[in-house]
Every structure is written in structure tokens, then in C-alpha cells.
N, C-alpha and C positions, 0 to 999 in steps of 0.2 A: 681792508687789509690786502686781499687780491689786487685790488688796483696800484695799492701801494707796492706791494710787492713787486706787481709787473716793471712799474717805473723804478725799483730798483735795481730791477737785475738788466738793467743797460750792459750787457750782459755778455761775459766772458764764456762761450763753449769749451775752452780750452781745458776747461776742468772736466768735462764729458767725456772729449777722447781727442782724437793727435793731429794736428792738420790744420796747413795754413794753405789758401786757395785762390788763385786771381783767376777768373775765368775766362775774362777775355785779354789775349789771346787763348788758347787753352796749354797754358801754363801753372804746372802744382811748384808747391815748395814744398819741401821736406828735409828734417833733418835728424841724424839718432840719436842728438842731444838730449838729454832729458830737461821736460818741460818743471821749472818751482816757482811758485809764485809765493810774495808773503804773504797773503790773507791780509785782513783788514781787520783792525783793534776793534772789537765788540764792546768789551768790558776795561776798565782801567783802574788799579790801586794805587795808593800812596805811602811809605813808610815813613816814620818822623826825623830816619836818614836823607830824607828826597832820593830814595829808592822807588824809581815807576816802573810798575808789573802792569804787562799790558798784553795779555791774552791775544791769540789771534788765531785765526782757520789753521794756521801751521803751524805753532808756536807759539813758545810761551819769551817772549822779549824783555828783557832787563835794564832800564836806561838810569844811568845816575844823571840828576837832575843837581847837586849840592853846588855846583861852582859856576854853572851856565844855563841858566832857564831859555836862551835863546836856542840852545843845539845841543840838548843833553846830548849825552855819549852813550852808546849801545852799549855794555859794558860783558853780556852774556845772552845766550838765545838756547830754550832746550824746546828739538824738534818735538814737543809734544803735539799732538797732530787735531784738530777740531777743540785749541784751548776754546775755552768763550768767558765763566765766568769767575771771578778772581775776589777773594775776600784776605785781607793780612791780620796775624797776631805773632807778635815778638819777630823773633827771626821766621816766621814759619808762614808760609803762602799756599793756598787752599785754591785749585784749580779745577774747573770742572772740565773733563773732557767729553766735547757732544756726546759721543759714542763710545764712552770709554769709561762713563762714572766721572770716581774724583782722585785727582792726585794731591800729594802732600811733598810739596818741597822745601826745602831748608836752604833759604839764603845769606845764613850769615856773612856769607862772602858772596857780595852780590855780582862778582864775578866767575865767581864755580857755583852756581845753584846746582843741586842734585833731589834727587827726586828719590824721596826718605819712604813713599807708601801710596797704595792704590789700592781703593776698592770699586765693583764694577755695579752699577746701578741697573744694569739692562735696559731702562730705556733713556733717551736723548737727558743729559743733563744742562741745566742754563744757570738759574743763579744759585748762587751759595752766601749765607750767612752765618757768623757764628755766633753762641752762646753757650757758657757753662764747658760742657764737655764734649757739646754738640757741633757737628755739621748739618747745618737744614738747604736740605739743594731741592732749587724747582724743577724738579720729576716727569717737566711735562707731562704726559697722560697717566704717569702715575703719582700725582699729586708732591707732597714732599716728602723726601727723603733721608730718615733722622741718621746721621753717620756718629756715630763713636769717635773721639779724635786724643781721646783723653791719654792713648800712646799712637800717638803722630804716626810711628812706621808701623803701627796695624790696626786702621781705621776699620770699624767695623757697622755694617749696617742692621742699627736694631730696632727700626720701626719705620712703619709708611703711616701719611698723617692723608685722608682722601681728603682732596680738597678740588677734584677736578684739573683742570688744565693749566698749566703755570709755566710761567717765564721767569718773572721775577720776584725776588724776596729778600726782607729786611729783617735785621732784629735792634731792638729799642734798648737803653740803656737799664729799663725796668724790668728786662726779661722777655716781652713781644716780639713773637714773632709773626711777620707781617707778610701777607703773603698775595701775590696778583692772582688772581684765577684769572687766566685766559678768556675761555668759553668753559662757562657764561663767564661776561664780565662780572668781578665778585672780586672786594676785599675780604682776607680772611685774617683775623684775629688769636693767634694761639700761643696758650702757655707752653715757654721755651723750658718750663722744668718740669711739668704734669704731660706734657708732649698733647695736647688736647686741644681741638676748636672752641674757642670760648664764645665767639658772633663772628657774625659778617654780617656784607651789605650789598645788594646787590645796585647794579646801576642800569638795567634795562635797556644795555645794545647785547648785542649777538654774541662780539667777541671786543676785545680789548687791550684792558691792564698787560703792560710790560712791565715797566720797572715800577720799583716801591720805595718810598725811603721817608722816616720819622722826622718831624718838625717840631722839634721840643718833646714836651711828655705827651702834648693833646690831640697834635695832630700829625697827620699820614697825608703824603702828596702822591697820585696812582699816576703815572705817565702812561696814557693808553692811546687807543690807534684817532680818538674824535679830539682827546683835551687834556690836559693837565686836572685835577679832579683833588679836593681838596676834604679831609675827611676826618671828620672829628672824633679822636678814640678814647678819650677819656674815660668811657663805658666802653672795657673791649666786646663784652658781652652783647652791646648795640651800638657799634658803630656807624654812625651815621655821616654822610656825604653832606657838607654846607657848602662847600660853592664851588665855580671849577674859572677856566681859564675866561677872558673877555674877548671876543671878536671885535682883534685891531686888524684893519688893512697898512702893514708898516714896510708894506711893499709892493713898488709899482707896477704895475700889470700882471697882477694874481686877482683871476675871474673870483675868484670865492675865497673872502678871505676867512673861513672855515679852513680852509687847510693848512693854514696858519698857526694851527692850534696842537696840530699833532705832535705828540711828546713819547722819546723811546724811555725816559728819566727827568725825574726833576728832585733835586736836593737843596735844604735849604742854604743860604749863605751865613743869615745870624738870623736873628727871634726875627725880622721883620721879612727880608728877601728872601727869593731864592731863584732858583735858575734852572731853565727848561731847555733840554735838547730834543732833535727830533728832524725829519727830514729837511733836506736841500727845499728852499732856501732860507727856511724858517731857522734852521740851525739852532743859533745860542739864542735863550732869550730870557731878562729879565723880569722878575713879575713882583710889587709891594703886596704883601699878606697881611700887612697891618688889619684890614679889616677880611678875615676868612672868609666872610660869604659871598663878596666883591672883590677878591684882586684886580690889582692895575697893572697893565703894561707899564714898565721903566726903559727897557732900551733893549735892542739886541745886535747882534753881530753875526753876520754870515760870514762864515768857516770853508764855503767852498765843498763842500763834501754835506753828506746826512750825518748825523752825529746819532752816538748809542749809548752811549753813558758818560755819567759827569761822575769827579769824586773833584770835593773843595777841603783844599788845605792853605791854612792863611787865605788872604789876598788872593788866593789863586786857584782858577779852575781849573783841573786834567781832563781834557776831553777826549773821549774814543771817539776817531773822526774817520773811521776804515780806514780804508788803505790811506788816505793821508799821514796814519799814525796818530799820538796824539798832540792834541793842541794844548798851549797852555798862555788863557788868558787872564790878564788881570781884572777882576773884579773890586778890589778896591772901591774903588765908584761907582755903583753899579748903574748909573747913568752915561756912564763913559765905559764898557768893557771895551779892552783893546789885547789884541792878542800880541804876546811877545816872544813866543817860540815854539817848535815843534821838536815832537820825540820821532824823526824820521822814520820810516821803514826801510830797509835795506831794496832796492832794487830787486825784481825778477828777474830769471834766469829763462829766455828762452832763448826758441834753437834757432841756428843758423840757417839759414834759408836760401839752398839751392834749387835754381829754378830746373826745371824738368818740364819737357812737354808731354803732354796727355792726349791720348786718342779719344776720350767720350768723358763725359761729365759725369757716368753713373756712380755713384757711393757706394759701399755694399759692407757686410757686417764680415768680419774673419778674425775669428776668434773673441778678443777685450777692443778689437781695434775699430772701426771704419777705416776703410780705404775705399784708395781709388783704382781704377783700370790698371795698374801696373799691381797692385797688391802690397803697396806701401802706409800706413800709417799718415791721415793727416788729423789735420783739427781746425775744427769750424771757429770761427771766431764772428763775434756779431752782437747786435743791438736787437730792442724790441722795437716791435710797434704793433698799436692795435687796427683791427680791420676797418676800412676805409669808411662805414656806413656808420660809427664809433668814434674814431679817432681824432676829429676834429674835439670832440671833447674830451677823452680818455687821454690822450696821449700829454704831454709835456708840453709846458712854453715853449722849450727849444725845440721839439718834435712839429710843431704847429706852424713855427715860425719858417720851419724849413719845406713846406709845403706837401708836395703827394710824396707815400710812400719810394717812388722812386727818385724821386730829390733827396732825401734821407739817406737814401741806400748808397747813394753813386757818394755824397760827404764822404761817409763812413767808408767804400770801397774805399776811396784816395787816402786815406787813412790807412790802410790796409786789413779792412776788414771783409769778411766773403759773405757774411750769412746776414737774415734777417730772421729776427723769431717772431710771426704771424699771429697773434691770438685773438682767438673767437670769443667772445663771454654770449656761454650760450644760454646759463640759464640763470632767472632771478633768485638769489637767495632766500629770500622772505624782501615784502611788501614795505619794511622795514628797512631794510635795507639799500632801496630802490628808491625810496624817496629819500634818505637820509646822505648816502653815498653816491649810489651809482649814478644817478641824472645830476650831483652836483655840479659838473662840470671844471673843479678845481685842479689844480695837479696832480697827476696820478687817481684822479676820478675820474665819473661820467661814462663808465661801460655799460651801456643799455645793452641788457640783453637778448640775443637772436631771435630766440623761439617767440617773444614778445609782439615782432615783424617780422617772423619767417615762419608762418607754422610746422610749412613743405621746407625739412632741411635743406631738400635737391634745390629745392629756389633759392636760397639761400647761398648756396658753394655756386650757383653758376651766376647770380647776380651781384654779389660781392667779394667771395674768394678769390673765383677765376682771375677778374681785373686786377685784384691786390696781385696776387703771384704774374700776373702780364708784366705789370709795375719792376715786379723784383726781378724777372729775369732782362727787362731793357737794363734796367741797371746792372746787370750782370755778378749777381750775388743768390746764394745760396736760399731756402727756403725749411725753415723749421717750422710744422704748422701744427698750432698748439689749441687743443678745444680749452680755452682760458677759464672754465667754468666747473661748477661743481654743483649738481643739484639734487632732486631726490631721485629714488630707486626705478621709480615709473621715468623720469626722463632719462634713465642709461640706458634703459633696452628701448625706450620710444624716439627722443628725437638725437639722441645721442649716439644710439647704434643709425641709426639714419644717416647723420652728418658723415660717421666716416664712411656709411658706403657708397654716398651719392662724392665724396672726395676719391676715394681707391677707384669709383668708376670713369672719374674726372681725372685724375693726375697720375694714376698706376703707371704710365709711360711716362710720365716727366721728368726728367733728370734732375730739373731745378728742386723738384720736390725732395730732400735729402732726410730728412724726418718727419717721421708725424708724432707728437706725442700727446698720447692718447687722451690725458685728461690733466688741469694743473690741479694743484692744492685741495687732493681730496682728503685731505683728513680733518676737515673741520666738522662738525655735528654733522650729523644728514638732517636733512627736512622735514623726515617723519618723527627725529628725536627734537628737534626745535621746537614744533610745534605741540608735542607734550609737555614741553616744558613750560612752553609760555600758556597753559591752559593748565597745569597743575599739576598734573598725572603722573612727571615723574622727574627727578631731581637729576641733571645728567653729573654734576659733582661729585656725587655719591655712588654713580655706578660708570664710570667714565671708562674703566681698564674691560670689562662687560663690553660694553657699546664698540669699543674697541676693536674686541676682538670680531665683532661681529658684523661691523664696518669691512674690516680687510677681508674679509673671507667673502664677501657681497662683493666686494670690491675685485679680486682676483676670480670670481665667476662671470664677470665682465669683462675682463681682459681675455679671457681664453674664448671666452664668444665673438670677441672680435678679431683674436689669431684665428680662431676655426673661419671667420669670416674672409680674414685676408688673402688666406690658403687657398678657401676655394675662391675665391675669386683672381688667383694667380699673381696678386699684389705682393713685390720684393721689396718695396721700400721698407729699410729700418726704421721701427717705431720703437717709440720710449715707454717706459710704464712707469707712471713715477708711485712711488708707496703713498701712505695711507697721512701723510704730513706734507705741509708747506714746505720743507728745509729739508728731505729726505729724509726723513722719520722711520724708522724702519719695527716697529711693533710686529708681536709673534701673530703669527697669520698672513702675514703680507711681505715682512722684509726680507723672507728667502727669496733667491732667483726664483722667477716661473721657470722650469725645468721642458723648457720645448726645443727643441732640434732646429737647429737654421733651417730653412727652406730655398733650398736651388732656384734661382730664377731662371724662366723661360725665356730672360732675355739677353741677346747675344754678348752683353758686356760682362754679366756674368752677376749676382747680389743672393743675401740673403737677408730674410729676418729675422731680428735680437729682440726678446724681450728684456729691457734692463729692468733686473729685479729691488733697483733701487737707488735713490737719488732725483730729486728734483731741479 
């Protein structure tokens, strides 16, 4: 998932903070326009009007589809802000907002939708299905969340179901409610009227299950981060896993076609097909389920973009294709899918960009902003890539193809982009993980981790770092440096407090050095809870919101070891703290601001440092 990750977030700063940056000459842009961007469609619903609800980071988007499948028409947009996951009954659309719970909007008039009712979940909401009187949203770390919906304008929340870590969830025409656990990977099986876990199944990776969605009465298709996963529920009480996706190579030059397999959703088409979304360039793909314990590859189509979820109605598949918006191809044939139109996204709005010259390249934090030398407001804009002793495997075909980090960089500058995000994977997640994922080598794999071949972090930042950031400043772009890893408690205070001080002793003067942040995607199991799990000791499903809280508070007594560390060490570079989640997850313990005072730099341009209390 981290790897994937990283190769997703090819990756826009601009949502961080304000500033666009050509360095050489040393000319800034700036402008007081305000920066919107439309986010990128996650989730997509269908009404039997050809009304498409199509959730997105900003928004909730309204496209009539009834007269032109090739360029539906935008027809309404309500700035609802982190939409993600979207379920329909009658006129009435059920919207999860990340950080805001669920809304309930009334689109009878699918050009005035208004938003009829909200209730607030406290933590990150992603999918929602309904049944009966229910709303069942996946509650991420707090499992599912049973909503009341039976008066639309005052939903109300009347039970949590633990089920561990969830993204996605389905309900069955039987009453099943169907549900992904995260971590651990785990189908979970529960009565939509008795609200109760009837079985699950576990499938023995670390993390996983995305989306969910029923195949007749017997069986459950799990879209998770290795395979499309095929599961037979006819006993919900023993659900059991019979087969999962085949390893085709249906595409020319992908090192492993394992990665091929990755699925954010898969829905069926009719009792035989069905259809699998999932990263670039794997995209759309068909699979025959005639026989469940063997599926066949049938065809696929790349879409151009990663895809998040499908909904099929007739003939035809809605695809959430991010920012692309969504896709909508025919399936008819599912040996021939062919696409024949998009639900566009409305263009971003940025800002006008007046060139300005700048005396010194140092960044510094004031107030929500970074600036630069003048004390203006910009924003970083930039791609990833991983460290050079990695990268040849980790990084992307098109990343590989483009050579050393600073070939990449100079692309992207002429593009107009300033920054490069630098990540370390510093430590193995489990032994599991390492041979399964990380040494695959495939896309958006292969991050062998540091510590592995660096015991001495200092060896490490002056034999691989240094050169990567030499790399980025010939190329003349900014430098985000990011420990890409997440491991146990003994490697944050051993090689991880190491890593940044042997960097704050190496780059504390560096201009090019504009962030450091501190750690990515710490909110997955820690390593002491993994490894109870997988020896029996203790069920992390069942105490997950616990672990929780006990992770972020571990977790922010390592950040503030590392501000005390910066401090004295006279280091002004602004660092990031990302919260205790992939997606900036902000759980109690962790997602207030760290409350520490900027710190004056000793250096003559002038900087301080920000903890940002949250966002990834």
C-alpha cells in the first residue's frame, strides 16, 4: 500500500500551502488568487434517471447522463468538501464526508440538490451502504457506523459495529452487510437487521480489502491492495475465500505482472462477469467467474488514470477515474470493452503568476503559510520519487525510463513544476511484507528498506541522500524529504531518530532542503501489534479504536523528541508531522495541532518551524 501510495501521489503540494517557484533564475511567482482545485471522483453512483453522483475531495458533482453518454452535462455541484463515498435510494443520496461523517441530500431536481441532513461520525468516513432504515459507513478505525436514516433530515447515529479498519462496504439484496476490513485484511459478514457480526474470513496479508460488492446471493468480490479475491458467503457465519484473480502479463513491459492484479473495486456485470478497477495501467478489467475458484482474464482497457470504483448499469460501466472524472464504457461485450464518454471535471482555478525576483531561496513558516525571502505566500508543486539506492525498482516505468533523479526533475521543472518529494523507506514492515511487496520490483513496488543496508543512518544520508538532493538542486527544484516508512517503537527512537539528525546535521543550511517530513503513513498496525496478532495473542479488530489511541500518543512523544532535537540543534527547516493515517486521518490523540511556538532562525534570511498538526 505505501508503495502504491507513493506512486500515487505524483503529487500536487499545492494542497499543503501557496507557491509556485522557478529557481533558476531566482525568480518566485505569486499571486492572491485563491488556489480550487476539483479533486478527483473516488466513488460513483447511478440513478434509473441516468443521474451520475460522483463524490470528489471538493464536492459532491451532479452529471445528467439521459441524452449523451458521450459528454454528460454537469447539471449541479454542492461544495461539500472531502465528498468520497456515495450510495442512492429514490430521490435521496447518501454522501460520506472524510471528515465530516454523512450527509443526506435530496435530488429530486437534479439540478438544485440540497442537503436535507448531517450527522457527524468523528472519525474519517469512506463507504456507505444501505439497508432497511440503516446507513452502514466504513468508520475507518472505528469500524462501522450504523446511521438511522429512517427521517432523512435527522439521521441519527445508533450503534458501532467493531469490525477493525474499513474502507469499504456493501449490503446484499438478502439483508448482508458486507464489509472490508482494512487491517487486518478480513471479510466481515453482518446482520443488516440484528446489526451483529455473523463470520468472517480472514485472508493472511497485513492490510488490504478496499471495496466490496455481492455476486448473486453466494458470492462476495473483495478488491484489495494484491488481487480481486473471490468469496463464497452462502454460510455468512463461514465465509470462505475460493479463488482470487490469475496472473496475466496483458501488458508490455510491466516487470511483474503481480501488479496487474491490484483492484480498488470489482462488481459483477451478470451471474458470469465482472469487472475490476484498480491502478494505472491495469485500469479496467474483465474477468469470466463461470468457474469461482479459477477466473479467467477476458479483456481490459486502460483509462489513462487509476480508477476507484465502478457502478454498472445496463451495458454500461461508471467509472471513478480521479481527476479524469468519470468514464463510462461499454461493456456489452465484455471482450471488447470500449469507452464512449466522460463525465468531465470542471477545470482548476489557479493563480496568476507574477514573476518576482528573490534574493535567497530559504522557505520559512509564517503563520498557515511558507514563504519566501519577501514574506509572500507560495506553493510547492511537485512529483515523487524514490531514493536512488531503491528507485531503479520502486519507482514507475515512466520514472525509470526517464533516468537519474535529476532527469526527472529538470521534465517536470519545464513543466512548471519546483519540487521533488525524496522518500526514504526506512524500515521493513514484517518479513511478509518484504518478500511479498517490497523486493517485487513491479510498479509502485520494490522499496527495499534502509536499515536493511544502512545500519549507521549517518552512512546512509551521506551515501545516498546527499547525491539524491546534489541530483535535485542541479536541476534546480525544490527538495521535500520524506522518511517513507513506518516501523516499530525501538526503530523511532533508534534508527529513525538517527536518520534525522545525521540529515539536520547534513542539510540544516540547505536552502534546496524546503521540508522534511518526519515520517509517512504512520497509522497502520505498529509491529509490536502485528506481531501479536499473527501469533494469536490478540485480535487487533476487536480493539482497534484502544490501539488507536495509543499509537497517536506514542506517536506525538516522537515528534516532540525530534522538535526538542531540532531546536537544539539550531535547525529552521520546516517539518511536516503527518497524523496517525495514510490520508491524514486525524484520530483523538494526534489530530490536534502539536502546540509549539515557531522557532527564529539563526539564519540571516530569516525561517521558522511548523509542526503541521495534520494532513498527509
Amino acid at each position: 500500500m505505501k508503495a502504491k501510495a507513493l506512486a500515487a501521489k505524483a503529487f500536487l503540494f499545492a494542497l499543503l500551502l501557496a507557491l509556485t517557484h522557478s529557481i533558476f533564475p531566482f525568480v518566485g511567482q505569486v499571486s492572491g488568487d485563491e488556489i480550487w482545485l476539483p479533486g478527483g471522483v473516488m466513488e460513483v453512483a447511478v440513478d434509473e434517471r441516468g443521474i451520475v453522483v460522483a463524490p470528489s475531495g471538493s464536492g459532491i458533482y451532479f452529471f445528467d447522463a439521459r441524452s449523451n453518454l458521450q459528454k454528460p452535462t454537469q447539471v449541479a455541484f454542492l461544495p461539500e468538501e472531502g465528498a468520497c463515498g456515495v450510495a442512492i435510494r429514490d430521490r435521496l443520496v447518501f454522501v460520506t464526508l472524510y471528515h465530516r461523517g454523512l450527509c443526506v441530500v435530496d435530488f429530486s431536481d437534479p439540478a438544485k440538490p440540497k442537503v436535507i441532513g448531517r450527522v457527524d461520525l468523528d472519525s474519517p468516513a469512506c463507504g456507505v451502504a444501505l439497508h432497511g432504515p440503516f446507513a452502514f459507513v466504513a468508520n475507518f478505525d472505528k469500524g462501522v457506523a450504523v446511521v438511522d436514516v429512517s427521517k432523512p433530515s435527522e439521521p441519527k447515529l445508533v450503534q458501532r459495529i467493531d469490525v477493525g479498519w474499513t474502507f469499504g462496504i456493501a449490503s446484499t439484496e438478502q439483508g448482508l452487510i458486507l464489509v472490508a476490513g482494512y487491517e487486518p485484511a478480513r471479510l466481515y459478514c453482518v446482520d443488516g437487521v440484528k446489526l451483529k457480526v455473523l463470520g468472517r474470513c480472514d485472508f493472511g496479508q497485513r492490510f488490504g480489502p478496499y471495496g466490496v460488492a455481492a455476486m448473486g446471493k453466494n458470492l462476495a468480490l473483495v478488491g484489495d491492495t494484491y488481487t480481486t479475491r473471490i468469496v463464497d458467503i452462502s454460510n455468512p457465519e463461514k465465509p470462505n475465500p475460493v479463488g482470487e484473480l490469475p496472473t496475466v502479463n496483458f501488458l508490455a513491459g510491466i516487470p511483474d505482472a503481480r501488479t496487474l492484479k491490484r483492484t480498488h473495486k470489482a462488481v459483477p456485470l451478470n451471474e458470469r462477469y465482472f469487472v475490476a478497477v484498480g491502478i494505472a495501467p491495469a485500469s479496467l478489467r474483465i474477468y469470466d467467474a463461470s468457474d469461482p475458484k479459477a477466473p479467467k482474464f477476458v479483456s481490459h482497457l486502460d483509462l489513462g488514470g487509476n480508477c476507484y470504483d465502478v457502478f454498472v448499469k445496463g451495458n454500461f460501466a461508471f467509472v471513478a477515474n480521479g481527476a479524469r472524472g468519470v468514464a463510462i464504457v461499454d461493456v456489452g461485450e465484455p471482450e471488447k470493452p470500449r469507452l464512449v464518454g466522460r463525465a468531465s471535471l470542471p477545470p482548476p482555478r489557479l493563480p496568476k503568476l507574477k514573476p518576482r525576483p528573490l534574493k535567497s531561496l530559504w522557505l520559512k513558516v509564517q503563520g498557515k503559510y511558507i514563504v519566501a525571502d519577501d514574506g509572500k505566500p507560495y506553493v510547492l508543486m511537485g512529483v515523487a520519487w524514490l531514493t536512488g539506492d531503491q528507485g531503479m525498482k520502486g519507482n514507475s516505468v515512466m520514472m525509470r525510463q526517464m533516468g537519474t533523479l535529476e532527469h526527472y526533475a529538470r521534465h517536470f521543472r519545464n513543466l512548471g513544476m519546483n519540487a521533488v518529494r525524496l522518500a526514504v523507506a526506512g524500515y521493513p514492515s514484517s518479513d511478509e511484507d518484504l518478500l511479498e511487496n517490497y523486493i517485487g520490483g513491479g510498479v509502485g513496488g520494490g522499496m527495499v528498506p534502509a536499515v536493511m543496508r544502512f545500519p549507521d543512518p549517518a552512512e546512509y544520508v551521506d551515501k545516498v541522500v546527499a547525491p539524491e538532493i546534489e541530483r535535485a538542486k542541479r536541476a534546480g527544484v525544490y527538495v521535500v524529504l520524506d522518511l517513507h516508512a513506518f516501523g516499530d517503537y525501538k526503530w523511532l527512537w533508534g534508527w529513525g531518530m538517527g536518520f534525522w539528525r545525521a540529515v539536520s546535521q547534513r542539510f540544516r543550511d540547505e536552502p534546496y532542503v524546503a521540508i522534511y517530513q518526519l515520517t509517512n503513513e504512520p497509522g497502520f498496525l505498529p509491529e509490536v501489534v502485528r506481531r501479536a496478532a499473527k501469533e494469536g495473542r490478540i485480535d487487533p479488530g476487536a480493539y482497534g479504536g484502544r490501539i488507536r489511541e495509543l499509537h497517536a500518543s506514542t506517536l506525538r512523544r516522537w515528534y516532540q523528541d525530534l522538535i526538542s532535537m531540532f531546536r537544539g540543534m539550531g535547525d529552521a527547516i520546516p517539518f511536516w508531522c503527518t497524523t496517525t493515517a495514510f490520508i491524514g486521518m486525524s484520530p483523538k490523540g494526534c489530530g490536534r495541532p502539536l502546540s509549539f511556538a515557531p522557532t527564529r532562525s539563526t539564519k540571516s534570511s530569516g525561517g521558522c518551524t511548523l509542526s503541521f498538526g495534520s494532513g498527509s
